[in-house]
VOTOR-400963 format. One record per residue (C-alpha): residue number from 0; residue in one letter; x, y, z. Coordinates in pm, whole numbers, plus 50000, padded with zeros to 5 digits. Each point is the difference from the previous one (the first is absolute). Layout:
<sites>
seq | type | X | Y | Z
NUM | a | X | Y | Z
...
</sites>
This chain:
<sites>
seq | type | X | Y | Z
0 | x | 86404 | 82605 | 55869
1 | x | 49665 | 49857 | 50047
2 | x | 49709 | 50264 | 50059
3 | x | 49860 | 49966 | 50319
4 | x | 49700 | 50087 | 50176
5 | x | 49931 | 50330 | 50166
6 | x | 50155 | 49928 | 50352
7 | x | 49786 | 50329 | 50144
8 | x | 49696 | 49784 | 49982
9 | x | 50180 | 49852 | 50301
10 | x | 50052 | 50331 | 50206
11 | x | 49841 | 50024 | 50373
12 | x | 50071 | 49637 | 50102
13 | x | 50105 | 50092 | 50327
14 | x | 49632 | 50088 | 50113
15 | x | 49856 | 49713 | 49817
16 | x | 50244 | 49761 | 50231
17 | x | 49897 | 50186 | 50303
18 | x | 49675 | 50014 | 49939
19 | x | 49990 | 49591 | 49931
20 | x | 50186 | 49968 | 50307
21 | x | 49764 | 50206 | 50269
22 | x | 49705 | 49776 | 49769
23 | x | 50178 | 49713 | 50113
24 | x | 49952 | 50078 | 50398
25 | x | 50328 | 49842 | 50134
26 | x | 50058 | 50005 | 50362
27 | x | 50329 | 50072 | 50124
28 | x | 50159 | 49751 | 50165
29 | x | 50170 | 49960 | 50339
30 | x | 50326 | 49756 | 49901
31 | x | 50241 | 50290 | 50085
32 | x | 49856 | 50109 | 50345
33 | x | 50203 | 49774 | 50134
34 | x | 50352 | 49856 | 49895
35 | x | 50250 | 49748 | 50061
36 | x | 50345 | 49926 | 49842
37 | x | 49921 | 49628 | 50122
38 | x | 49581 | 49964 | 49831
39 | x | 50055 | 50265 | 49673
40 | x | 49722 | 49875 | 49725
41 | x | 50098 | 50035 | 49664
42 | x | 49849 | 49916 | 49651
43 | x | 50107 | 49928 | 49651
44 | x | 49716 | 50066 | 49753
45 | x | 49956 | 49852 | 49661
46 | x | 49821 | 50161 | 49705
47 | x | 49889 | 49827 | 49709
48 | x | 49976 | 50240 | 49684
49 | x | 49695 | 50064 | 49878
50 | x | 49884 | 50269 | 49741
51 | x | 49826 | 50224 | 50161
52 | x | 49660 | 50210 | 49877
53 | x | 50040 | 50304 | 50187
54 | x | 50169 | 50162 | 50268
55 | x | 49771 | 49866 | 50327
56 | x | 50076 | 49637 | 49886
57 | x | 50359 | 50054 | 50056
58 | x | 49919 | 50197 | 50357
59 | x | 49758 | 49736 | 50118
60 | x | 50215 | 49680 | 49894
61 | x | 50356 | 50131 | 50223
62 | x | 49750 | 50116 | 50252
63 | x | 49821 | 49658 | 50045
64 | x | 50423 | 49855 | 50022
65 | x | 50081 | 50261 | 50281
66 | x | 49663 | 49869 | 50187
67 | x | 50066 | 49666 | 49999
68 | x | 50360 | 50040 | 50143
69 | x | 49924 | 50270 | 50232
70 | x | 49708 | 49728 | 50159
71 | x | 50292 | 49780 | 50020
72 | x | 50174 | 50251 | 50178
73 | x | 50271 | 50131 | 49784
74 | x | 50192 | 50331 | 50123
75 | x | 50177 | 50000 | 49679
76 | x | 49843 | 49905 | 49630
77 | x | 50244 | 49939 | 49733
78 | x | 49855 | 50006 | 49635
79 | x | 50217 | 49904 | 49722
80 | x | 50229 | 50191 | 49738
81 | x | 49840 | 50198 | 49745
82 | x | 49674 | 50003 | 50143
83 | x | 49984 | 50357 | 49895
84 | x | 49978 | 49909 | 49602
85 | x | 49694 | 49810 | 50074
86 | x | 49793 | 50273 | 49924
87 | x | 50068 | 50024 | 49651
88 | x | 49712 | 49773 | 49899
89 | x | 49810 | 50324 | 50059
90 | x | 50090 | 50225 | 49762
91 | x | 49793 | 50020 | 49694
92 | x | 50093 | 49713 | 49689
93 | x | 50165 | 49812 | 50281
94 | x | 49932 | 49709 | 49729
95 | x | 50177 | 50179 | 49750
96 | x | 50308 | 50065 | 50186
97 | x | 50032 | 49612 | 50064
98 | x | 49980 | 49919 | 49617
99 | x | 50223 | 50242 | 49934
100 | x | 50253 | 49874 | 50241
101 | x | 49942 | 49687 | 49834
102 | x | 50094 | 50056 | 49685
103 | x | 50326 | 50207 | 50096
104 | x | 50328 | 49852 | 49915
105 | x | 50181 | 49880 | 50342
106 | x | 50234 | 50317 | 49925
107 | x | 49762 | 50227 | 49956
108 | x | 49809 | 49908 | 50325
109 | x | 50195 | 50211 | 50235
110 | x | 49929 | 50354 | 49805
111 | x | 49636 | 49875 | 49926
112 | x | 49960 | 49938 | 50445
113 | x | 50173 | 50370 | 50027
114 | x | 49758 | 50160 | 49794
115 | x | 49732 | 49866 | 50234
116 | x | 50169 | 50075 | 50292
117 | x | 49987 | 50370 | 49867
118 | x | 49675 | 50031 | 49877
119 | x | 49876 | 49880 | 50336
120 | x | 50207 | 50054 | 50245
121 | x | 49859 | 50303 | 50218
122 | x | 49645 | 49753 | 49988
123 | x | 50231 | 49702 | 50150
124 | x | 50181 | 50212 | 50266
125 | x | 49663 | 50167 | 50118
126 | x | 49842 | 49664 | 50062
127 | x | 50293 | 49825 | 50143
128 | x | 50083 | 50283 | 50277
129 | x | 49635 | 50029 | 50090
130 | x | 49887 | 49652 | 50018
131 | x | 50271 | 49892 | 50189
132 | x | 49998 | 50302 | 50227
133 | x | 49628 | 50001 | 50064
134 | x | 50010 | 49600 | 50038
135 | x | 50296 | 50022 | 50254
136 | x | 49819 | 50328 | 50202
137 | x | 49628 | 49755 | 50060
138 | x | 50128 | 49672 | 50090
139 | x | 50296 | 50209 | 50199
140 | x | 50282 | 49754 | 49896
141 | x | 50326 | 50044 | 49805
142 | x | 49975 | 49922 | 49656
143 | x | 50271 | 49939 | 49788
144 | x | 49869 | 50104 | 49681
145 | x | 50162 | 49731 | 49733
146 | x | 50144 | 50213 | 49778
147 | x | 49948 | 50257 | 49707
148 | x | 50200 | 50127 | 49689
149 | x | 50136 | 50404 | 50088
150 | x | 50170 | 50232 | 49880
151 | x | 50216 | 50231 | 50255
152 | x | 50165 | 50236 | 49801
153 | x | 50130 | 49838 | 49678
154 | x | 50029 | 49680 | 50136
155 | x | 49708 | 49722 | 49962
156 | x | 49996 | 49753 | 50313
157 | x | 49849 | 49702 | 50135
158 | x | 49876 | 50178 | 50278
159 | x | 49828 | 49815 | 50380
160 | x | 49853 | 50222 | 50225
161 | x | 49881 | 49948 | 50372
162 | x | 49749 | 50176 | 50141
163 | x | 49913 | 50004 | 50381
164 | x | 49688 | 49967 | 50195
165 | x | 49876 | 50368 | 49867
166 | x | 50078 | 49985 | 49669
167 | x | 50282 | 50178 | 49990
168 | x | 50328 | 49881 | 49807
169 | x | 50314 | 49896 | 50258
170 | x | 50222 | 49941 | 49688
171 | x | 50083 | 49808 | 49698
172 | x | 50212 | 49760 | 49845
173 | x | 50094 | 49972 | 49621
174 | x | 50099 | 49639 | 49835
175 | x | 50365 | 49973 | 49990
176 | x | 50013 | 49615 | 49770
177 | x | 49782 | 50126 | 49665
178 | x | 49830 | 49730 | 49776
179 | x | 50092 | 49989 | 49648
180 | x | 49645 | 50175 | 49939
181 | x | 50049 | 50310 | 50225
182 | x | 50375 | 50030 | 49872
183 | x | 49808 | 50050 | 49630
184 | x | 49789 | 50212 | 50121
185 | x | 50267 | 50225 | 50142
186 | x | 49962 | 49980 | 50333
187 | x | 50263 | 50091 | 50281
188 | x | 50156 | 49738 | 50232
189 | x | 49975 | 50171 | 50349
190 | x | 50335 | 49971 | 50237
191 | x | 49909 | 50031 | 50334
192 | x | 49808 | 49801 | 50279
193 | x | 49761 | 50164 | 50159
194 | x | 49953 | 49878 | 50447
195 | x | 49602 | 50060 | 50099
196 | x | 49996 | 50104 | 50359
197 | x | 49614 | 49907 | 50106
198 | x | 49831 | 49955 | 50357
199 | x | 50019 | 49592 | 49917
200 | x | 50317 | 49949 | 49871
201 | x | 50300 | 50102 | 49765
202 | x | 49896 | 49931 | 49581
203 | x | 50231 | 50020 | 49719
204 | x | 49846 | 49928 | 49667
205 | x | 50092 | 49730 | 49693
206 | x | 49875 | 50041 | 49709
207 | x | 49911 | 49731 | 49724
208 | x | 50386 | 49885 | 49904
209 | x | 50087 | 50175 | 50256
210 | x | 49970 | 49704 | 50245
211 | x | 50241 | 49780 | 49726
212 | x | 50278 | 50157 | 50160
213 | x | 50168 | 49934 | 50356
214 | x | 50136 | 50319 | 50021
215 | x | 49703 | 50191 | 50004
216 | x | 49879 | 49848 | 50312
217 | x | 50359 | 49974 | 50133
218 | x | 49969 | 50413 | 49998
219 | x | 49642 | 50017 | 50135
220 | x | 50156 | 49778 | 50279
221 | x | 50304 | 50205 | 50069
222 | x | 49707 | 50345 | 50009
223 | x | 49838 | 49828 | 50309
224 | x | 49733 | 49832 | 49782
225 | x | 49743 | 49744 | 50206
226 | x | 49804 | 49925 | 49650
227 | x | 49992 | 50027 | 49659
228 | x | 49692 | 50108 | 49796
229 | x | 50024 | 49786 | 49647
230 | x | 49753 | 50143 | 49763
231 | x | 50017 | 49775 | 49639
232 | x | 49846 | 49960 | 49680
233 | x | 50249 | 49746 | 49825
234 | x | 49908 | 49764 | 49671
235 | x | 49919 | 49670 | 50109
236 | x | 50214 | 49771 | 49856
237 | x | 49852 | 49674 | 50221
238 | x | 50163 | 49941 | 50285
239 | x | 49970 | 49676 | 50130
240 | x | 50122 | 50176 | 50326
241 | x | 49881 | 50359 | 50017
242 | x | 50076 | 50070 | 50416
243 | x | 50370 | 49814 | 49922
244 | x | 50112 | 50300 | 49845
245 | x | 50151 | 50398 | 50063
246 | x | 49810 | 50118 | 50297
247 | x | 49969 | 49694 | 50148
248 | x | 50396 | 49972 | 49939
249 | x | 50114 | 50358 | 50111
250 | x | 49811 | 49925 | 50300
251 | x | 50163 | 49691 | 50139
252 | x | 50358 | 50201 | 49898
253 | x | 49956 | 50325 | 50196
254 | x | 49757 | 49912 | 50264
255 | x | 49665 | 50226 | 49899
256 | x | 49677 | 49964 | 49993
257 | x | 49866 | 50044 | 49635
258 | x | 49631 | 50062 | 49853
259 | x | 49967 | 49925 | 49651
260 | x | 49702 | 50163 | 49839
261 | x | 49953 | 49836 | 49605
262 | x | 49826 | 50116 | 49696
263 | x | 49790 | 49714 | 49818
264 | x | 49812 | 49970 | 49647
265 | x | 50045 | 50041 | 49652
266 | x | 50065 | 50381 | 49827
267 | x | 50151 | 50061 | 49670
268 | x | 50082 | 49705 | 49876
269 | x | 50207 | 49901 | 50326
270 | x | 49906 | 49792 | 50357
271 | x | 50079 | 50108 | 50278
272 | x | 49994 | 49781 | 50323
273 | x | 50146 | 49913 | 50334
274 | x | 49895 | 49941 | 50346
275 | x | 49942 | 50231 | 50254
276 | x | 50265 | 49875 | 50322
277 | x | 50083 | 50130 | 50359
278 | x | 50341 | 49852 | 50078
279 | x | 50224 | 50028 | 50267
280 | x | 50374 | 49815 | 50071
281 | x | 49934 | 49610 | 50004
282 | x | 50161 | 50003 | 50398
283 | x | 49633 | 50248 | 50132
284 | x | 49712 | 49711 | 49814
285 | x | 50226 | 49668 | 49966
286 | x | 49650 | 49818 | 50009
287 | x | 49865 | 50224 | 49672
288 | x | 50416 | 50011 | 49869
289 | x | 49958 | 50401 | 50009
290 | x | 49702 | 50024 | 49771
291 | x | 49771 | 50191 | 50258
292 | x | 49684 | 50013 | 49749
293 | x | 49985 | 49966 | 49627
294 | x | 49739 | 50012 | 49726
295 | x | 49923 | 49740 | 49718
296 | x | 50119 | 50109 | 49666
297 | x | 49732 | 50302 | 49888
298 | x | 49793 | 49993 | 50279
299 | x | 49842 | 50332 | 50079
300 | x | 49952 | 49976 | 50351
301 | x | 50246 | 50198 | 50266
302 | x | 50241 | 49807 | 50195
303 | x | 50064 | 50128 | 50357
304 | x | 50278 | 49921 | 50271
305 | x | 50083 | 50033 | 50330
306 | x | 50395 | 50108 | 50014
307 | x | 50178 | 50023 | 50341
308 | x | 50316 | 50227 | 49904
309 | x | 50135 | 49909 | 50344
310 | x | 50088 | 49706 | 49887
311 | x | 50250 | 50120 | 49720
312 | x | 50259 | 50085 | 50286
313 | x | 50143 | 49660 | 50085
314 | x | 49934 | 49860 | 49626
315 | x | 50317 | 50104 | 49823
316 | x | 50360 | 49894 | 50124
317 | x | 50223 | 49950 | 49730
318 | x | 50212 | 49834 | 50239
319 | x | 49769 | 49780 | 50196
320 | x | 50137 | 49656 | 49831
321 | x | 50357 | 50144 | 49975
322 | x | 50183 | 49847 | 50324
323 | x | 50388 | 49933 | 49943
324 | x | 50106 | 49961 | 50365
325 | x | 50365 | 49981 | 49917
326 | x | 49992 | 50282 | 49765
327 | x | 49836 | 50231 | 50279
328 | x | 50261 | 49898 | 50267
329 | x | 50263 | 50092 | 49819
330 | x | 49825 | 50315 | 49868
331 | x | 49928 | 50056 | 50398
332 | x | 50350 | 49909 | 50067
333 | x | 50183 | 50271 | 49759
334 | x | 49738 | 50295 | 50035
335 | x | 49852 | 50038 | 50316
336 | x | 50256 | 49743 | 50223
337 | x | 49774 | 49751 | 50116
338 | x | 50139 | 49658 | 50049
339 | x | 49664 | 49827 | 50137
340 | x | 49774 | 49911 | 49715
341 | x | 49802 | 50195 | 49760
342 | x | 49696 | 49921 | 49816
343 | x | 49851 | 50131 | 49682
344 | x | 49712 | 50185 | 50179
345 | x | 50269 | 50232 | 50147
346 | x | 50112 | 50130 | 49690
347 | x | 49694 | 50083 | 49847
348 | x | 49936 | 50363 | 49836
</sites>
């Protein structure tokens, strides 16, 4: 096991971040005095990785993201997955962590990430809860926090949190489709979908992979889910057609709205990229064919949407092309008695 640096060294981060933040003199912002099911403003933020040199760089660079969408009036700010391992370039020998990563054998990568994970791991949960709590209490906005390696009990999750306009956690939702990655490192598929009750709308969260299968969102539609939050960090293997592709596809199949927040740049030997999207079903924005907003491939800047979730009411009839006159006469005809004719609409469910 590699020797690593002292992690104490790193102890009292949680008064650093505040104290960064009240430096930063945000003013809380009015987008959730008021609220409409029909005008709800959301926003998909990308982050580009960066090392950073100390603890306030970190603070300052998510702050200056929630800024810029809560100007363009987002209500809720979704960042991407594993947002919350971003910090590492703190820690003393950052440097020497990398090379050392480097020169691991692909097996040996998984128990080499673990004994990080260890070593810093009360640093990484300190910063994440308090950033994202203090960030979500000033601007006065839900935040769905990406996501964050934790352990509950014995079990090591990919782990999104959302936090409401005080800072306070409304719930979480583990990663239920792992990566090869996170199944090396040991961590724990989750098995159940979690429904967000907030003042603008109904939220289920999707996870990375998450959103590569229809039956994920086919559940969060079934809970009463209006949107799904779709935080990501994926390798970028160049897609000629990144918006062509999960989200935008679960979307059009279960009638949702969907925010796609990506994680862009180069760490450890690996690229990560996508763009950041608001979609909704094809049928609500025929003139944009259901692609709301959407970023260029690693941009940095936040992408914000207008979503009317009235609209998802009348989008989705599986039976709206599915008129067999004769077959509903005669279905008429032995069921109910009716001799005059039927039509399809009338046997809807």
């Amino acid at each position: 096991m590699i020797s690593f640096p002292n992690p104490f060294s790193l102890k009292g981060s949680e008064k650093k971040i505040i104290k960064v933040i009240d430096r930063l003199d945000i003013n809380r912002s009015e987008n959730l005095s008021f609220t409409d099911p029909a005008a709800v403003k959301v926003a998909a933020i990308p982050v580009k990785l960066r090392p950073y040199k100390k603890l306030d760089d970190y603070v300052e660079h998510l702050s200056e993201k929630m800024a810029l969408a809560v100007e363009g009036g987002a209500q809720m700010v979704c960042f991407p997955e594993l947002i919350g391992f971003a910090p590492l370039s703190i820690v003393p020998k950052y440097d020497r962590i990398v090379s050392d990563y480097k020169l691991c054998e692909s097996g040996e990568r998984g128990n080499f990430t673990n004994d990080v994970l260890y070593t810093y791991y009360d640093f990484l949960q300190e910063v994440y809860f308090t950033t994202f709590s203090e960030l979500a209490c000033q601007y006065g906005v839900y935040v769905l926090a990406g996501s964050i390696y934790l352990f509950d009990g014995d079990n090591l999750y990919n782990r999104s949190y959302l936090f409401d306009p005080d800072g306070d956690v409304l719930g979480y939702q583990n990663k239920t489709h792992l990566a090869e990655d996170e199944v090396q490192i040991g961590v724990t598929p989750g098995n159940t979908l979690t429904l967000f009750d907030t003042k603008i709308g109904k939220f289920c969260v999707s996870i990375g992979q998450d959103s590569c299968y229809f039956e994920v969102y086919r559940i969060a539609k079934g809970l009463g889910a209006q949107v799904m939050l779709c935080p990501t960090c994926n390798i970028n293997y160049g897609c000629r057609y990144p918006n062509v592709a999960d989200v935008y596809l679960r979307v059009q199949e279960t009638a949702l709205f969907a925010v796609k927040s990506t994680m862009v740049g180069d760490i450890l030997q690996r690229r990560f990229g996508g763009v950041c999207g608001i979609y909704c079903p094809s049928v609500i924005a025929a003139e944009k064919q259901g692609i709301l907003a959407s970023s260029d491939n690693d941009a940095e800047k936040p992408v914000v949407s207008r979503i009317n979730l009235t609209k998802l009411d009348n989008v989705f009839n599986p039976y709206a092309c599915d008129i067999n006159e004769e077959f509903s006469q005669d279905f008429a005809q032995r069921h109910f008695g009716e001799t005059q004719s039927a039509t399809a609409s009338s046997l809807e469910v």
